[in-house]
C-alpha positions in Angstrom: 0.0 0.0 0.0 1.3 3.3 -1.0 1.3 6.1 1.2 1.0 9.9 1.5 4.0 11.4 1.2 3.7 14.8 3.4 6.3 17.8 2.4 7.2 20.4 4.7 10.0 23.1 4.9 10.1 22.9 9.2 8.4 21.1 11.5 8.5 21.7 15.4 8.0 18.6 17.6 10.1 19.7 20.8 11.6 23.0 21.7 15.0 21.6 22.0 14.7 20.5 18.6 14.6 23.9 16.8 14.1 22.8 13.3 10.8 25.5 13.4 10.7 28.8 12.9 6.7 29.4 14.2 3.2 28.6 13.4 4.1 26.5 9.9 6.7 24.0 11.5 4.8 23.6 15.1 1.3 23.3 12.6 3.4 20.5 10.8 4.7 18.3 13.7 0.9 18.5 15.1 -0.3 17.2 11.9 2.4 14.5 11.5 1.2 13.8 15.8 -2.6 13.6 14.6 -1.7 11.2 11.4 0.0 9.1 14.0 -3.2 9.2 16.5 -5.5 8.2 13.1 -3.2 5.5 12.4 -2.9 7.0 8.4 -0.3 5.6 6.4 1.8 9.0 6.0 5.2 9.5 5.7 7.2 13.3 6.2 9.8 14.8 4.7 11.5 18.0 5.6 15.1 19.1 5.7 17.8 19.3 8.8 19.1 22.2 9.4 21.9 21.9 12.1 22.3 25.6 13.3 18.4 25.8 13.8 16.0 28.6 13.5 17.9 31.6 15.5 18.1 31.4 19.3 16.8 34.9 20.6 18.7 37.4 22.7 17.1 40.6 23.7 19.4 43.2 25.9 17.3 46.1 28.1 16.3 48.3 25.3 14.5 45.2 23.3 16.9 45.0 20.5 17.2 41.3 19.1 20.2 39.7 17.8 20.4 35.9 17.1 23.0 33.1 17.7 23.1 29.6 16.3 23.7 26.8 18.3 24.8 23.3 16.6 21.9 20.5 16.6 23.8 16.9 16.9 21.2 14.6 15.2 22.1 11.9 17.4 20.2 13.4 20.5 16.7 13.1 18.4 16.8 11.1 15.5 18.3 7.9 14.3 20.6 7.4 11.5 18.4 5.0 8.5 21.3 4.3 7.2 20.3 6.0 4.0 21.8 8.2 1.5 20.7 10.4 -1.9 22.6 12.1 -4.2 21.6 15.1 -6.9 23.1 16.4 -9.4 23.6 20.0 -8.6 26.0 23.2 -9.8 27.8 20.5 -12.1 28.1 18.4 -8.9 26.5 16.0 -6.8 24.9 17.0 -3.5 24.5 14.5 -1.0 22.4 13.8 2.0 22.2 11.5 4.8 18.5 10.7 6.1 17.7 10.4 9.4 14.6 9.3 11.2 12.1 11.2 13.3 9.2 7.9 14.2 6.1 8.9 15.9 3.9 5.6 16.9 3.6 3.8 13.0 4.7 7.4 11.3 8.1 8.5 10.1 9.1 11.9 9.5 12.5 11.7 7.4 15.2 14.9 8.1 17.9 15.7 4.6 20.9 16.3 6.3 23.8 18.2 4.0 26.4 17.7 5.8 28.1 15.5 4.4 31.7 14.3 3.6 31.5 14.1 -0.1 30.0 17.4 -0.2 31.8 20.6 -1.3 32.0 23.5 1.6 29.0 25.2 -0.2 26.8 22.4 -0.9 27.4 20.9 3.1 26.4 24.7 4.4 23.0 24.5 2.6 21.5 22.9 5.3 22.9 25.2 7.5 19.4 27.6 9.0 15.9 27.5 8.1 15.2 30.9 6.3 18.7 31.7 6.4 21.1 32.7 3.2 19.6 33.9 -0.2 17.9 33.2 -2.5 20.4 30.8 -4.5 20.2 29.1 -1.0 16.9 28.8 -0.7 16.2 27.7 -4.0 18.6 24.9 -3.4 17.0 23.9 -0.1 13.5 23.9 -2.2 15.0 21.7 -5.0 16.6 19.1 -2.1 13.0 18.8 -0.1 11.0 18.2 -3.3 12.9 16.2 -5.4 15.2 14.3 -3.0 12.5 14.2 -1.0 11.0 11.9 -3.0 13.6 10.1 -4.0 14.4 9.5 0.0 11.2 8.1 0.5 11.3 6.1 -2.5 14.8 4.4 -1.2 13.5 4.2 1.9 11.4 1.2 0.2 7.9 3.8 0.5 5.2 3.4 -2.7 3.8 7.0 -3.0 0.4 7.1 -3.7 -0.4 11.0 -3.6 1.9 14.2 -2.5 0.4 17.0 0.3 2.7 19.8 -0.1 2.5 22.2 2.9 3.1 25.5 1.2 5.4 26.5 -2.0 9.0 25.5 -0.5 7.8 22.0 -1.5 6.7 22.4 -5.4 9.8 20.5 -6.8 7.9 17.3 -6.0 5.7 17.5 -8.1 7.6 18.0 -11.1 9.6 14.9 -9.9 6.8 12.9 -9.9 5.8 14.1 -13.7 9.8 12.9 -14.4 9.2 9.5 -13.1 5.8 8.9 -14.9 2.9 10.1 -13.4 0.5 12.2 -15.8 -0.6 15.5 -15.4 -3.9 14.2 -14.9 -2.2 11.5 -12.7 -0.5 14.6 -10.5 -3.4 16.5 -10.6 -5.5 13.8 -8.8 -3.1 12.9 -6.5 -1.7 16.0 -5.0 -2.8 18.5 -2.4 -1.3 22.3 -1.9 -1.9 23.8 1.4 -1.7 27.5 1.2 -1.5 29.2 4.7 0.0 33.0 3.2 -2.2 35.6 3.0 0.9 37.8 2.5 2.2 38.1 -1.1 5.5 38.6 0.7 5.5 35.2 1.9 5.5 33.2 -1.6 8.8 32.4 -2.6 10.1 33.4 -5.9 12.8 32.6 -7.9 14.2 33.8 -11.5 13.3 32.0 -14.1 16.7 31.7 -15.1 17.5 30.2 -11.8 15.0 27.6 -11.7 16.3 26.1 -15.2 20.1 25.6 -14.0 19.2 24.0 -11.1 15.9 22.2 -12.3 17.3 21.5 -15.8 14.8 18.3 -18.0 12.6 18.6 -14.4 11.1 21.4 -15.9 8.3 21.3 -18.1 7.4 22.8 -21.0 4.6 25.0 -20.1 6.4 26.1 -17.0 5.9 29.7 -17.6 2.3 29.6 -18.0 2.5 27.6 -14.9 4.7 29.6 -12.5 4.3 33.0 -14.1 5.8 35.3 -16.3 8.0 37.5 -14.7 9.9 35.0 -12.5 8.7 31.5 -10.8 6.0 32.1 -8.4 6.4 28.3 -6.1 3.1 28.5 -5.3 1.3 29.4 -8.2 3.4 27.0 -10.0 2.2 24.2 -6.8 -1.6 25.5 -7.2 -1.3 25.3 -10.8 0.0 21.2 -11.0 -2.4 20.2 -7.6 -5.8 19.4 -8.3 -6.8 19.8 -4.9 -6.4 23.2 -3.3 -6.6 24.1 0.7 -6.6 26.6 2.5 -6.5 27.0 6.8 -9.6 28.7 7.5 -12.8 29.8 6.2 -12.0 33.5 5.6 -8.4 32.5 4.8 -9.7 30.0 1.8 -11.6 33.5 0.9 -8.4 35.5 0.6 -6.6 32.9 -1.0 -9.7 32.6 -3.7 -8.5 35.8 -4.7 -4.7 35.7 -4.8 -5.2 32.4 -7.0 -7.6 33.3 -9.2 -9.5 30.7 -11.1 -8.8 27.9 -8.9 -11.0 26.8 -5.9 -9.6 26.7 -2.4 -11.6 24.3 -0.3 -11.3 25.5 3.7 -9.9 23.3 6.5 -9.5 25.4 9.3 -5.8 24.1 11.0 -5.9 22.3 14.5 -3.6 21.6 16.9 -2.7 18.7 18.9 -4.6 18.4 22.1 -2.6 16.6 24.1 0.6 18.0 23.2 -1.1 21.3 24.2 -3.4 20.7 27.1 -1.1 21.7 30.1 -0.8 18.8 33.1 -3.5 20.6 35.4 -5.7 20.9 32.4 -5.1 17.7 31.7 -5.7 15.8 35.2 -8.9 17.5 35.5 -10.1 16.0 32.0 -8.9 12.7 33.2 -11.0 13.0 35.6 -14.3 14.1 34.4 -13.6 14.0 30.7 -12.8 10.5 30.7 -11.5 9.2 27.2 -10.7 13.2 26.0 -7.3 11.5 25.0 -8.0 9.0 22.1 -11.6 11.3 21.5 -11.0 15.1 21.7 -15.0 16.0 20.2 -15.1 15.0 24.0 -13.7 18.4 25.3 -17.1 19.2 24.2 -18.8 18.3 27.7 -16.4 20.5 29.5 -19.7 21.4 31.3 -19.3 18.5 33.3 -16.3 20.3 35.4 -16.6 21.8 38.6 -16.2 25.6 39.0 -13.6 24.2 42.4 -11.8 21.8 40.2 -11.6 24.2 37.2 -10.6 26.6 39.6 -7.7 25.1 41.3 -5.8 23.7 37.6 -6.2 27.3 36.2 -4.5 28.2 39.3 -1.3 25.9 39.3 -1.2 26.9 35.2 -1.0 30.7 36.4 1.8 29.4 39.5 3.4 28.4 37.0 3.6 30.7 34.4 4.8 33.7 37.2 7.1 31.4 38.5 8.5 31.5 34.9 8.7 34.7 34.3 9.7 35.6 37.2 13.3 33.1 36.6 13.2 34.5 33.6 12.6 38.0 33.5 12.7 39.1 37.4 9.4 40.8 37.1 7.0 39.6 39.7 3.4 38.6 38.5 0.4 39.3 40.3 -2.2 36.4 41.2 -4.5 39.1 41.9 -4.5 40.6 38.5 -5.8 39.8 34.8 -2.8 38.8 32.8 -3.1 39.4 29.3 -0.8 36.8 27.2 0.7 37.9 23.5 2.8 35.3 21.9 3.5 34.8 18.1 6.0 35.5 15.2 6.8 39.1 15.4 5.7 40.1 11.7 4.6 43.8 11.6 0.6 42.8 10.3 0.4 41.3 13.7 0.7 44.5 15.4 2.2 43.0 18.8 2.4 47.2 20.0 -1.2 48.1 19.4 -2.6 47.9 22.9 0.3 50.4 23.7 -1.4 53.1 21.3 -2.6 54.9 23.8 -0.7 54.4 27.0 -2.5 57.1 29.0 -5.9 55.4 27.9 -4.5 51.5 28.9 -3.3 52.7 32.5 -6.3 54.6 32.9 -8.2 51.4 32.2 -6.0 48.8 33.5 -3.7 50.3 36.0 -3.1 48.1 38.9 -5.9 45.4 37.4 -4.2 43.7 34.1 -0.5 42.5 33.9 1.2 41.4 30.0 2.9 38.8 28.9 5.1 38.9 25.7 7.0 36.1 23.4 8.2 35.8 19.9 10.6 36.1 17.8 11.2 39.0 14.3 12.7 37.4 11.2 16.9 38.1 11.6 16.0 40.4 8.5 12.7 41.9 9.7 13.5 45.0 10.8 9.8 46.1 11.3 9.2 42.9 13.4 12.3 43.8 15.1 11.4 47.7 16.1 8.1 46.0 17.3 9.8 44.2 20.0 11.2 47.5 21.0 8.4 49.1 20.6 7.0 46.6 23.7 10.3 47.5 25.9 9.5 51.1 25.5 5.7 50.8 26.6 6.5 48.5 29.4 8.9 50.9 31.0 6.5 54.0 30.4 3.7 51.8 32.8 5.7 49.6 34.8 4.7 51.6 38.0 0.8 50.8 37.3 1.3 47.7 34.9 3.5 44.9 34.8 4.8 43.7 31.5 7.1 40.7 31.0 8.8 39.6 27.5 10.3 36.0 27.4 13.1 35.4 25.5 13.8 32.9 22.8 10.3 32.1 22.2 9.3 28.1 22.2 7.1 25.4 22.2 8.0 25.4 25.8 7.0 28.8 26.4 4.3 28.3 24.3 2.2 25.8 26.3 3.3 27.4 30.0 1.9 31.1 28.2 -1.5 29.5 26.4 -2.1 27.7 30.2 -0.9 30.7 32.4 -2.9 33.6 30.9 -6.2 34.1 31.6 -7.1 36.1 28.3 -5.7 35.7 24.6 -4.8 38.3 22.6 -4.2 38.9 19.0 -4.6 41.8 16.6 -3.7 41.2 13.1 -4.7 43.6 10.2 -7.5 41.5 9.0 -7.5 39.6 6.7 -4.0 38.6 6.9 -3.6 36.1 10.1 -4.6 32.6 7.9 -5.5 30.9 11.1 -3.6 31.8 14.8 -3.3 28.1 16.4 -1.9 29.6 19.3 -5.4 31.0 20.4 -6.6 27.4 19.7 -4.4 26.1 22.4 -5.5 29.2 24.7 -8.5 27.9 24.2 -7.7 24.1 25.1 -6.6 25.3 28.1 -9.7 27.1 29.2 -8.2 30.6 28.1 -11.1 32.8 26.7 -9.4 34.4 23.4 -10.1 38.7 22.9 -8.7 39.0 19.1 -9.9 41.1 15.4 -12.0 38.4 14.1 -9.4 37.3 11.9 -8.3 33.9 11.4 -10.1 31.1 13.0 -11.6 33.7 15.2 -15.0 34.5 13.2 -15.6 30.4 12.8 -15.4 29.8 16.9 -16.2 33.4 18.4 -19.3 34.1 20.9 -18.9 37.2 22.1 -19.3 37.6 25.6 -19.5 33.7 26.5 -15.8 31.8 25.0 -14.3 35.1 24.6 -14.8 38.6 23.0 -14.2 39.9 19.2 -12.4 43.2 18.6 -14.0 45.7 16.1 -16.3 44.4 13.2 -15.2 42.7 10.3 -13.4 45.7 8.7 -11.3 45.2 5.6 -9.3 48.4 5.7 -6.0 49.0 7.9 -6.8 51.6 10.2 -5.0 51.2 14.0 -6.4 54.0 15.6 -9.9 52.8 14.9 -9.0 49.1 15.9 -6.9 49.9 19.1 -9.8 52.1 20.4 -12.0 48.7 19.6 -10.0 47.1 22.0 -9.8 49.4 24.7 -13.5 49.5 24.9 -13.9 45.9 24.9 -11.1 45.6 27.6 -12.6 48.3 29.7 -16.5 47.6 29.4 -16.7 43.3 28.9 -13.1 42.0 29.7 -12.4 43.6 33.3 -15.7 43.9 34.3 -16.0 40.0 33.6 -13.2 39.3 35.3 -13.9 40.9 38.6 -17.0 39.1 38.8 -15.0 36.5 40.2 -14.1 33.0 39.8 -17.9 31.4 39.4 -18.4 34.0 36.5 -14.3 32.9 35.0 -14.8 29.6 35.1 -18.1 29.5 32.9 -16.4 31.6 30.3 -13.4 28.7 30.8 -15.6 26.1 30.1 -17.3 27.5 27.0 -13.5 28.1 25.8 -13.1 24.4 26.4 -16.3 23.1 24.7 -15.0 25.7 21.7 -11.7 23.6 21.5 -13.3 20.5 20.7 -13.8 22.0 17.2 -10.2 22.8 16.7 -8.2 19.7 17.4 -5.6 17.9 15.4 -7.9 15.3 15.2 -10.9 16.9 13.3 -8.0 18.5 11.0 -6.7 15.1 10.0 -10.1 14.2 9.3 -11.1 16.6 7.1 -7.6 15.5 5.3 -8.1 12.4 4.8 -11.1 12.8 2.7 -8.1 13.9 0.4 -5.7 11.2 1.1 -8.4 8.3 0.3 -8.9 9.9 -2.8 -5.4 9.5 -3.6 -5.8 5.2 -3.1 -8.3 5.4 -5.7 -7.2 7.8 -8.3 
């Protein structure tokens, strides 16, 4: 039996393991966890890069730099034994595979470095997003087409290709090489398309792509990838018969990026039991039995006690100050509302916006609410970067009547101890631009009601008032002033005067935030892909 060969430029299964850059890789290594749960037959493939994604360092003033610490295979994966070679720059590149196993699924790493491999060709799996774009063009043309030539080695049948975004295109035309139709491609290939951001669609020169790709290429590429240079996804979108993308209003926004071609929507998930922190998940144990193997069961989350609900929301926050505090020095509050922000730092997710106003937040929150702050800015993003200073500057203008903490060096790790520890979610993309936001999905797991623009996922699980609250109306148009004075209202007229109703009143909205999470699992993700994947058997 053939199986489903699943492409991805990062994937994030443990902190330590910093082959992830943000919400792509971590979405990856859930959906490789959820395949394993369903028992699919699905194979990964993505690339090892052995100086990482960049460790964060911030100094007092907020100003990132990066270093790059060696990953030694040995301490995750195991050696298959296997090896590839491509021709490449009138050379061969090699690649050693090694093995990632998750219950009956494997996730195969390309590993560059090599002894047969010239200094330039072993340094190509160096970062993830790192170099130029002859770099990452290389790094493209090794995931898709030795990609499938590892997995073919590797004694795997492929019987359909799920390409998670552009960096993964190359496979395709491999398959067309080694015999499969265009109708045959076409039927057995899936593009998922999570980039609302134009900026985010790799694209190469034309002139490029045909000295590395040389007979792969074929000949209606241009037509295909574009005129002007080699657009990787509309190139992906234009060879995949099947078309996702990772929510309702994202598949909308995608509809018209791709024009022509029709996007089904299957909002993302995330694993629930990577993401449901211990307290969380000894009080589902206990009155939620079975949640484990059958997440719709979160549903029922009415069944918990206020007392019991209580007290694990209250060793989640413990533990979260606890952190910060180690971390930061800053002491938390237990008394007060503690707002959590963590996420890439890209400049359309306006991390600063509910510093517009600082006069207006202190006047509202002032010895009530407490922040929290994570993530990371691209090495090159210097927007995302003056963000994070942005954040620095705010929290020393209110630190006598507001407490605000920013972790460094942003992880899963971090992630889970923030999306437990909070008590409220927050996230203000320009909308339409955030294509889902898992990380207010895992808030949500954990009983944390979610206060975002009703972007993303947000308008498909949103009741205003009962699992969380909506910012603004469903504007189109970038206009902060209008959408931080959204959320300054909501915070000062529903949020606070929610939360000092007290626990009975918190730990109904907590429950409804629970019930909402049965919606967004890993599990009901996988499901909705596998109506894909069966078709793949069959075509």
């Amino acid at each position: 039996m053939g199986i489903v060969g699943y492409f991805t430029a990062e994937v994030g299964f443990e902190s330590s393991l910093h082959t992830y850059s943000g919400g792509l890789g971590v979405l990856a290594g859930d959906h490789i966890k959820s395949a394993a749960d369903a028992g699919l037959n699905l194979a990964a493939i993505t690339l090892l890069y052995r100086e990482g994604y960049g460790r964060q360092h911030l100094d007092d003033a907020g100003n990132q730099t990066e270093t790059y610490g060696e990953i030694d295979p040995d301490e995750y994966l195991s050696d298959t034994g296997v090896e590839i070679s491509l021709p490449l720059d009138g050379g061969i590149l090699h690649s050693k595979v090694w093995l990632y196993r998750i219950k009956g699924v494997s996730t195969y790493f390309l590993d560059t470095r090599h002894p047969g491999n010239s200094p330039e060709h072993a340094s190509l799996g160096n970062r993830l997003y790192g170099g130029d774009d002859s770099t990452r063009l290389r790094q493209e043309y090794l995931l898709g087409v030795g990609g499938v030539r590892a997995l073919q080695k590797l004694g795997h049948e492929i019987s359909g290709l799920h390409l998670n975004e552009g960096h993964c295109t190359f496979a395709m035309l491999e398959m067309l090489r080694q015999g499969w139709s265009r109708e045959e491609l076409s039927n057995r290939s899936l593009f998922t398309t999570h980039t609302p951001v134009p900026a985010g669609h790799d694209r190469f020169a034309w002139q490029d792509v045909e000295d590395i790709l040389q007979d792969l290429l074929p000949d209606d590429y241009i037509q295909l990838g574009g005129e002007d240079c080699c657009s990787m996804s509309h190139l992906g979108i234009a060879l995949a018969g099947n078309v996702n993308a990772v929510s309702n209003l994202n598949a909308w926004v995608a509809s018209s990026m791709f024009e022509g071609t029709h996007i089904e929507p299957i909002t993302n998930g995330v694993h629930h039991i990577t993401w449901t922190s211990l307290p969380l998940a000894q009080i589902y144990d206990k009155y939620l039995s079975g949640w484990r193997d059958d997440p719709t069961i979160l549903a029922h989350a009415g069944k918990i006690p206020d007392e019991s609900l209580i007290s694990a929301r209250s060793e989640a926050r413990s533990v979260l100050r606890e952190l910060v505090y180690a971390s930061t020095g800053i002491k938390m509050e237990a008394s007060r509302l503690t707002i959590g922000f963590a996420r890439r730092f890209a400049t359309y997710k306006r991390a600063n916006l509910i510093f517009s106003n600082l006069e207006r937040l202190c006047a509202i929150g002032g010895g009530k609410i407490q922040f929290v702050f994570a993530g990371k800015a691209h090495p090159r993003d210097e927007g995302g970067k003056q963000l994070i200073r942005d954040i620095f500057a705010g929290a020393e203008q209110v630190a006598d009547e507001i407490p605000v903490a920013f972790l460094e060096d942003y992880s899963m790790a971090t992630g889970l101890a923030m999306t437990a520890g909070v008590d409220i979610w927050l996230n203000n993309p320009v909308r339409p631009m955030e294509a889902s936001g898992t990380s207010g999905m895992k808030a949500a797991m954990n009983g944390v009601p979610n206060c975002s623009i009703l972007d993303g996922w947000w308008p498909e699980a949103c009741e205003h008032g009962v699992n969380g609250w909506g910012v603004g109306e469903s504007e189109e148009d970038r206009d902060d002033n209008r959408d931080a004075e959204a959320l300054y209202s909501v915070l000062e007229n529903e949020v606070l005067p929610t939360w000092e109703e007290g626990d009975e009143r918190w730990a109904h909205m907590m429950r409804a935030a629970i019930c909402t999470s049965a919606r967004f699992t890993g599990a009901r993700m996988i499901s909705d892909y596998r109506r894909f994947y069966d078709s793949f058997k069959g075509a």
